[in-house]
C-alpha positions, 0 to 999 in steps of 0.5 A: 368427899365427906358424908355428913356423919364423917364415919361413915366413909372410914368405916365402909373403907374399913370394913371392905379391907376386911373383908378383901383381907379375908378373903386373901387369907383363904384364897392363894395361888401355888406354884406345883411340879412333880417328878416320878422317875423308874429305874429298871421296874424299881421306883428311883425318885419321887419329887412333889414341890409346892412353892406359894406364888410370888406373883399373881399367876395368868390363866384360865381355870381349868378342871377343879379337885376338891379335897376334904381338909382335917383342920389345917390350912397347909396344902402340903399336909392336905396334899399329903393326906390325899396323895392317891387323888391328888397324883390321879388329877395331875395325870389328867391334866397332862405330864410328859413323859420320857422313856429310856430303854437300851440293851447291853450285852443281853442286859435291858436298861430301862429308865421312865421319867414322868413330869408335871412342869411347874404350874400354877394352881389355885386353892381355896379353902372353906370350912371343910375343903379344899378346891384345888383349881389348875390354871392354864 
């Protein structure tokens, strides 16, 4: 159906897939999973993967961590630059934890593994932040 000037519905059309692309643009939902393994008191591996979701995760938000952004949009580098927090936040979210131990010929062996499976985050960014929200 038509207004009477004929515009007006185009351009309300126009300016609402703006604004939705706007907010597309910095708002995204990503896929993180994280390995930490210790071998005999000695860091063997460490493993931080952050992939964009492909399709739109499923969940409740949970606990939010809001990091301070130096004028990039990419999350890895933010990530990067506050790894200490990021790693304490994964923690509290909870990651399963497998532990070795065995003793050979007076030798102790000990092998820790620490994992957060792939999850779904949510990451929105503002002027200068980044809110980083779990979904579960």
């Amino acid at each position: 159906m038509r207004s009477g000037d004929g515009n007006y519905t185009l351009s309300c059309r126009f300016c609402t897939l703006i604004l939705l692309c706007s907010l597309a643009l910095n708002a995204g939902e990503y896929l993180i999973s994280y390995r930490y393994v210790v071998q005999d008191a000695i860091l063997y591996n460490e493993t931080l993967q952050i992939s964009r979701a492909m399709q739109k995760c499923q969940g409740s938000p949970q606990n939010t961590l809001i990091l301070e952004k130096d004028n990039t949009q990419n999350i890895k580098t933010i990530i990067h630059n506050h790894f200490d927090k990021f790693i304490s936040y994964i923690h509290k979210l909870g990651m399963s934890v497998e532990h070795k131990e065995k003793t050979r010929n007076y030798q102790n062996s000990s092998t820790t593994i620490l994992t957060l499976h792939t999850r779904c985050f949510k990451v929105d960014f503002n002027d200068n932040f980044a809110r980083i929200t779990a979904l579960k």
